[in-house]
N, C-alpha and C positions, 0 to 999 in steps of 0.2 A: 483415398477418400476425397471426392469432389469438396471446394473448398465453396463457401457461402458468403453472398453479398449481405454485407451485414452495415454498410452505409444508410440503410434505413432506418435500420431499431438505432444507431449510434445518435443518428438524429435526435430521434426521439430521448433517448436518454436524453442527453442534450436538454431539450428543452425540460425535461422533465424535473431533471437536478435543479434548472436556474429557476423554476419556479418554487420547488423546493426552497432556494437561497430567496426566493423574493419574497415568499415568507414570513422567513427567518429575519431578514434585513428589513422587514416593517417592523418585528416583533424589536428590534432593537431602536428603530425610529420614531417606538412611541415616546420611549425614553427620551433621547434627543427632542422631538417633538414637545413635550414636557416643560424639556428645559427651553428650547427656543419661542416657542409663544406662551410663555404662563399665565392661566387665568385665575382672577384673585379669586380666593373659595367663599367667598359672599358675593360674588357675582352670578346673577342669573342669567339664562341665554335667553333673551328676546329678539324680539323683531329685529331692531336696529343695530344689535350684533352678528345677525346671522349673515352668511357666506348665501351669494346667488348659486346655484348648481356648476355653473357654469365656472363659477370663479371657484367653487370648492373641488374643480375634478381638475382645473390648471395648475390647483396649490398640490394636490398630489402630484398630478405630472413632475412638477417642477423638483418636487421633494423628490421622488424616485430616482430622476435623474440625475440628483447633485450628488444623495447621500446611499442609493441602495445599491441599483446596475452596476454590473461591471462595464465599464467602455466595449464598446460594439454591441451594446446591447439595444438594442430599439423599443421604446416604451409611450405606446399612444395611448390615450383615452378612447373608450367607444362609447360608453353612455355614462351619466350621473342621475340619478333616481332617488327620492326620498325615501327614507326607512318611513312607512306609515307609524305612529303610534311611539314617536323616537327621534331624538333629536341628531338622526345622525342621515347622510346621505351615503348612498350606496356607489362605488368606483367602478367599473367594470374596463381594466383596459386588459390592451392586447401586447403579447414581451415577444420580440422576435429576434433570433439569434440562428444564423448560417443557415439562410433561405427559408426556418422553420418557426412558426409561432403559435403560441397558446393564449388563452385567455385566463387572468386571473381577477380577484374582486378582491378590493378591501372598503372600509369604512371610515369615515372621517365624521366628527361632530360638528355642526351647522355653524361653530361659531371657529373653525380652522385649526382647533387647539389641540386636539388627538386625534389619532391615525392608529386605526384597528386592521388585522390581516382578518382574513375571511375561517370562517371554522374549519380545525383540520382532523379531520377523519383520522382518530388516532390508531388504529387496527391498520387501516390503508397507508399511514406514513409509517410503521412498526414494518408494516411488508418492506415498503421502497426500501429501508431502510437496510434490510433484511437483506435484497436482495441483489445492492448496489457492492455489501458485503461480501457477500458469497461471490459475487463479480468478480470483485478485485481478488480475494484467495484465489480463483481458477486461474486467473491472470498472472499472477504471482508465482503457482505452479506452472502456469506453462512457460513462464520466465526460466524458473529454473529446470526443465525440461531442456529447455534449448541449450543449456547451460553444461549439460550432463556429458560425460567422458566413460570410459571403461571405468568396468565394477561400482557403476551408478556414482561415482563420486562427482562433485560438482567443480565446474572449475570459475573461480573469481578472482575479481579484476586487480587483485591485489599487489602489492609491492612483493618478492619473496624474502620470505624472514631469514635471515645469513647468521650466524653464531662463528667467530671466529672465521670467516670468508665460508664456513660451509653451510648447505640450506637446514635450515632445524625440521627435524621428522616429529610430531606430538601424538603421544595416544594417551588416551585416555578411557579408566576402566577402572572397573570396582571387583572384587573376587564374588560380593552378594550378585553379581550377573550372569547368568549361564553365557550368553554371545560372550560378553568380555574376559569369560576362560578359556572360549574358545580361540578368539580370536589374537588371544595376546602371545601367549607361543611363537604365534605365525608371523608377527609384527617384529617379536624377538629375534627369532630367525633371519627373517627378510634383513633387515637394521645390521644383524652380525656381518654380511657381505658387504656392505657397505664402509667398513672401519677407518677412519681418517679422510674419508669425502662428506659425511654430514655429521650433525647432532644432533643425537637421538636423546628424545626429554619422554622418558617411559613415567607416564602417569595413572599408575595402576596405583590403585588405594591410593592418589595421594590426589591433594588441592592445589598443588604446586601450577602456574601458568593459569591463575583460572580468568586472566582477561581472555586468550586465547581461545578455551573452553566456551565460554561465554558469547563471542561472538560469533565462532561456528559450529556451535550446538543448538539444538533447541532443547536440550537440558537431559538429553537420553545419551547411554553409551552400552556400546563403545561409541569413541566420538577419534577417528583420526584424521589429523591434518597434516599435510606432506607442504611445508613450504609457505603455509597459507596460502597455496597456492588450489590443493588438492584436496579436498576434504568432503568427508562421509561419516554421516549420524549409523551406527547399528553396521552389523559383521558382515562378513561376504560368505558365510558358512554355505548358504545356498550356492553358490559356486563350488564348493569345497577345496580341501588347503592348497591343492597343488595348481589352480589358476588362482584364488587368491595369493595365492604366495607369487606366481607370476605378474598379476596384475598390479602388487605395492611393489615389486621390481621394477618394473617399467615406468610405472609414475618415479619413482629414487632416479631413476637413470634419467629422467627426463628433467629432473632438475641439476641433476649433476652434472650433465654434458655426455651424456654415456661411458660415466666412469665408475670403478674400473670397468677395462673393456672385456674382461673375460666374463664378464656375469652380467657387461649391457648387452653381449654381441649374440647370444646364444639367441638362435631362430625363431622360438617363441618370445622370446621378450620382443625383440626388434617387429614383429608381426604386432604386437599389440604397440608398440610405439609410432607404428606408423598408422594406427588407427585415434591418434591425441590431434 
């Protein structure tokens, strides 16, 4: 599959998110705001306390850049315009971030003392929102895509968990599961070949190890982990028994060192070990 320049739309997100956060980060600045110019509430805004246009789009400037932007973030002013019929003036600057910029608006009251973000189109940021989400899930999968070994098991970056010098084998299963009747036989078996090179923590019906569970599951089972090193939510039935049963040999032998060698050496295993 021809692969795609996707340096444009990243742009854009880019800017997209940081106005999102520019936002957000007024929406918190009114507070601040608030507290750093407080006007007394029997004070009215006249004349002699109002802000020139001019001076009221420099006090934003000045406020965005101390308290909002992230550093490298570039924050001009384009125009300051009176709200007709309102005591507030309208901001209209421009946010520029890695060669890319947008324009956003906010509000400020003539006398310098609140700082309003501009209306947000709540359907339209419920999308962004939406879809920044789903981003990150596809991301996430293709993370672990890349990640993936024989019999779809994943493999992570982990320390390997040692029980008495040898690696611990965990499964985990419940007898209410049709996979995990299937599949627990076949783990039993596998594990028998291995006797005095690891330790086997068979967790059918039981809660035993459930930090383990917990962190390489997403709460379905069967759930096996070879090592913390090797691990798979759900069976390998769709292979059936006889390369499942080859493929948790060759993950065991891969942790053991290909030991014993009469049950690492056999030409099927060693075929899928040299595919880890």
């Amino acid at each position: 599959m021809p692969s795609e320049d996707k340096s444009e739309g990243t742009g854009m997100k880019t800017i997209g998110v940081l106005i999102v956060g520019l936002i957000v980060g007024i929406l918190i600045g009114v507070a601040i705001g608030a507290i750093v110019f407080p006007q007394p509430q029997t004070q009215s805004i006249g004349a002699a306390n109002e802000l020139k246009a001019g001076e009221a789009g420099e006090n934003v400037l000045v406020f965005l850049k101390d308290y909002v932007v992230s550093p490298g973030v570039e924050v001009e002013v384009i125009n300051t315009t009176e709200v007709e019929g309102a005591n507030l003036y309208k901001i209209v600057v421009n946010v520029s971030s890695m060669g890319r910029s947008q324009e956003a608006a906010a509000y400020i009251t003539k006398d310098g003392g609140l700082l309003f973000p501009e209306g947000i189109d709540i359907e339209d940021f419920k999308e962004t929102v939406e879809q920044q989400r789903k981003e990150a899930e596809e991301r996430a999968k293709a993370q672990q895509e890349q990640n993936r070994t024989i019999g779809s098991f994943t493999v992570s970056n982990d320390e390997i968990s040692m029980e008495d010098g040898k690696p611990i084998i965990y499964y985990f299963g419940s007898d209410a599961c049709g996979h995990c009747k299937w599949e627990h036989p076949v783990i039993v078996n596998v594990t028998s070949n291995f006797e005095g090179y690891i330790s086997f923590h068979d967790n059918m019906n039981s809660d035993e190890d459930s930090d383990i569970f917990s962190k390489y599951s997403t709460g379905g089972v069967p759930t096996l982990v070879f090592g913390c090193k090797y691990y798979r939510v759900g069976s390998g039935s769709g292979m059936g028994k006889e390369q499942e049963s080859n493929v948790l040999t060759a993950l065991i032998c891969d942790l053991t060192g290909n030991k014993p060698a009469d049950v690492c050496s056999v030409p099927e295993i060693k075929a899928l070990l040299a595919q880890l």
